[in-house]
C-alpha positions in Angstrom: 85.9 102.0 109.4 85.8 98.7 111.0 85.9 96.7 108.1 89.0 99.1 106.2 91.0 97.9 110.1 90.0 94.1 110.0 91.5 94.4 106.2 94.6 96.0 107.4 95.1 93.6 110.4 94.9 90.7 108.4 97.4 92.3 105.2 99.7 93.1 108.2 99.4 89.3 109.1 99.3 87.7 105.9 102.5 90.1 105.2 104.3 89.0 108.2 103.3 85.2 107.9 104.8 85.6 104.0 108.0 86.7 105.8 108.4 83.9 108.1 107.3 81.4 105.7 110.7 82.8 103.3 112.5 82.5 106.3 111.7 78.9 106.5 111.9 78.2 103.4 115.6 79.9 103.3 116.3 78.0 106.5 115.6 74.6 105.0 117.4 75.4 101.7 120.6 76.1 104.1 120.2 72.8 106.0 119.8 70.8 102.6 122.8 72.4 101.1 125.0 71.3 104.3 123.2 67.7 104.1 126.4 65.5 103.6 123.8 62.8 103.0 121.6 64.0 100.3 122.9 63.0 96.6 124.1 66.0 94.2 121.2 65.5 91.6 118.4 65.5 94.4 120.0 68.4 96.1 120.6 70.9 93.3 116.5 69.6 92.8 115.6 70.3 96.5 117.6 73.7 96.2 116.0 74.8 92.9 112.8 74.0 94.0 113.0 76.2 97.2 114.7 79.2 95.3 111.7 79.4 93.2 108.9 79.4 96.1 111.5 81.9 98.0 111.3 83.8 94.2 107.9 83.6 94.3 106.9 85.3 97.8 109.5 87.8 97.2 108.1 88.3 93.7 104.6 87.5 93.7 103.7 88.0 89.8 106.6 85.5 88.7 105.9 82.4 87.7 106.2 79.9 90.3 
């Protein structure tokens, strides 16, 4: 029993550090968007890149 709760703590965790990490990750893809300093070519990069790691916690079996 103890172990089956330790398991479930930590996929709670893992869960709701997965969330907050997206969160970031969509928080930083927001401020590089706005960034009236930050080139076209290496912003539409900078935003690509971040929609695929938000893809890929949202969808973990896509590649990444």
């Amino acid at each position: 029993y103890r172990r089956r709760a330790q398991s479930t703590a930590r996929t709670a965790s893992y869960g709701k550090n997965l969330a907050s990490l997206r969160e970031a990750l969509a928080t930083m893809k927001d401020e590089c968007q706005a960034h009236a300093d930050l080139g076209g070519e290496a912003k539409a990069s900078w935003t690509a890149t971040l929609d695929r790691a938000i893809r890929w916690i949202e969808q973990p079996d896509s590649e990444f």
